[in-house]
N, C-alpha and C positions, 0 to 999 in steps of 0.2 A: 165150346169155344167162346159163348159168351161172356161165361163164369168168369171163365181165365181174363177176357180183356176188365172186366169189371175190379173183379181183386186187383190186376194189375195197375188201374186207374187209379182205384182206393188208396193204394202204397204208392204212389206218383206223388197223391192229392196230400198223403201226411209227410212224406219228405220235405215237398213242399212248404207245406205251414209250419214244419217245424226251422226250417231254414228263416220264416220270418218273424219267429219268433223265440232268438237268438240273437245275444249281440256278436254275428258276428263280424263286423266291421271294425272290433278291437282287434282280430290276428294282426301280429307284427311287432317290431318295434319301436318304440317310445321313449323319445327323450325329454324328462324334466327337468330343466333349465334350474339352475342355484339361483337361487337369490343372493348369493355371496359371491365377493369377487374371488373369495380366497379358496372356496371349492371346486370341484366339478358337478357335471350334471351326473342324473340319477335315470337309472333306466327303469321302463315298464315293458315287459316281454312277453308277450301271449303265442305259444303256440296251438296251433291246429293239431288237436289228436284225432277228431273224427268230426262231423256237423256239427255235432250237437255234445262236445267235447273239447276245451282248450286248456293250458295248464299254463300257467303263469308263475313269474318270477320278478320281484322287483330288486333292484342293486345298484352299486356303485362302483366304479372304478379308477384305484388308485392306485396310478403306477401301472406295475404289474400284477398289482393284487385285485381282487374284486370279491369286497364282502355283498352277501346275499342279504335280504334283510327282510323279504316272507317271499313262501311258495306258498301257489294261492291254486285252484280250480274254479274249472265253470262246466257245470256240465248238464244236463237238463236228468231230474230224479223223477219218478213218479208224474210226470207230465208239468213239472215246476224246471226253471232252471234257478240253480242254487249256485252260487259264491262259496266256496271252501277257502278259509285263511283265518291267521292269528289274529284272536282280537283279547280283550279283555274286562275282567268282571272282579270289581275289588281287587283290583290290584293282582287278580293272577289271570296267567296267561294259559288259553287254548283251543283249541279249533272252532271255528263258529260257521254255525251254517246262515248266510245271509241270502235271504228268499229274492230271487228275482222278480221284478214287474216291471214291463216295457210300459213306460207308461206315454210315450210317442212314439213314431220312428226313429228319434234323434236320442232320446231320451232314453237309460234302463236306471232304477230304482233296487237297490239292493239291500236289505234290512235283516237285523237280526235284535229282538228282544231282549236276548239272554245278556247280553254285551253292552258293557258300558262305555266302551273306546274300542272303534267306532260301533257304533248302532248304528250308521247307514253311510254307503256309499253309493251315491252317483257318477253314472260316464253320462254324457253327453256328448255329442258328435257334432262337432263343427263343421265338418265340409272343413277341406282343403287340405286334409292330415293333420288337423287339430281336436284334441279330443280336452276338455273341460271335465276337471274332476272335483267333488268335494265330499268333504264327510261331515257327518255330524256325531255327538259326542252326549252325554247324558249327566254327565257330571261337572260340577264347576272346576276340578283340578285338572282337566285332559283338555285337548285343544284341537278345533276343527284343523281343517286342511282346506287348503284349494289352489289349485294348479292346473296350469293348460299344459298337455303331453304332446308333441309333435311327432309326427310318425318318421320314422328314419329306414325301415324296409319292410 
């Protein structure tokens, strides 16, 4: 009987640590604000597939149309959690795995070598349903990003 509560402890203790180390406080929806009068806003969409699994979507909507414009992952590999999405290297595009590091509670840090646009993305967590985003870029022709997402559900 003891065994049993002790494993069972064990697998408590790694749910746990995996839950915090995990962003998951991006589930939900996000809206990125235009900076143009003449557009609309842009969505960021993270579903929950399982703790330690979210699957994402960024897009637009116009009208009744709504172009998609990446499907992304996050899911935790081999004990890393990993960013799945388009990125690019000379000018061609495809899948890049961008390595996760929490590097605060508020903070995750997402990088990928292989890729020149973007080589790294950061979330940041605002508090209040404000999430701080930016990338970095590796070449002089491509161009960072940065944007606050507000969560909408």
């Amino acid at each position: 009987m003891k065994r049993y509560f002790i494993v069972f402890v064990l697998v408590l203790m790694s749910v746990v640590m995996q839950a915090q180390t995990f962003p998951s406080w991006l589930a939900g929806k996000w809206e990125i604000p235009s900076l143009s009068t003449f557009s609309g806003s842009s969505y960021e969409e993270w579903t929950r597939v399982s703790d330690n699994h979210f699957e994402g979507k960024t897009y637009r909507i116009f009208g009744n149309d709504t172009i998609i414009f990446d499907r992304m992952s996050i899911r935790t590999e081999r004990k890393d959690v990993v960013l799945k999405m388009s990125a690019e290297k000379g000018g061609k595009r495809f899948l890049a795995d961008f390595k996760g590091k929490k590097v605060c509670e508020e903070l995750w840090a997402f990088e990928c070598s292989e890729s020149d646009s973007p080589s790294a993305i950061y979330y940041r967590n605002l508090g209040n349903g404000q999430v701080y985003v930016w990338t970095e870029v590796t070449t002089s022709f491509d161009v960072c990003a940065d944007f606050i997402m507000s969560k909408l559900k």
